[in-house]
C-alpha positions, 0 to 999 in steps of 0.5 A: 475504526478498523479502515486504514490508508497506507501509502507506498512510492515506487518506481512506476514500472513496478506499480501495477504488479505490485498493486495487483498483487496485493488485491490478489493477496486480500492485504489491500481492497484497493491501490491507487496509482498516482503516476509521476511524483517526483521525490528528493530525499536524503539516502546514504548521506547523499540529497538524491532525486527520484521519478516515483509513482505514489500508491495509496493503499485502502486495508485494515487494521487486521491486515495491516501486519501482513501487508508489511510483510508482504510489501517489504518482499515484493518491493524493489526498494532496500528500505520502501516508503510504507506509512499506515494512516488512521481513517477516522470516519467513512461511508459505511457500505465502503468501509463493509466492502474493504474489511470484506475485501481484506479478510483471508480466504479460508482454505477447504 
């Protein structure tokens, strides 16, 4: 199965721009925003608190390399959350529309 779901926090004014991007860039088909998560982690040896949004990511294997890339560039974090998930099954004309949604665009 080549479909895959990355999920990414940031800051919520950041969200939209990043995601839009992304779509543009053919790394993603889709990005979810889900606004108002709140995260408590541990950042340089302090507990720290953030008021995030959560972005779940649908793209491919194929893309995957590229979309790190891209996000670590775009991303206002020093170290940003990007973790890959493997899709195990899906609705097959979704899974069609995402891998075409996600293969580059051939320059004439």
């Amino acid at each position: 199965m080549n479909a895959r779901l990355a999920v990414c926090t940031a800051p919520e004014s950041v969200t939209e721009d990043l995601v839009r991007t992304l779509v543009e860039e053919r790394l993603v088909a889709c990005g979810n925003i889900v606004p108002a998560v709140r995260s408590i982690y541990r950042w340089q040896g302090a507990v720290e608190e953030a008021a995030e949004a959560l972005i779940i990511f649908k793209t491919t294997m194929e893309a995957w390399p590229r979309l790190k890339e891209r996000l670590a560039q775009l991303h206002p974090y020093d170290v940003p959350e990007l973790l890959l998930l493997a899709v195990d099954d899906g609705h097959a004309p979704y899974l069609n529309w995402l891998d075409e949604s996600t293969q580059p665009v051939s320059e004439p």
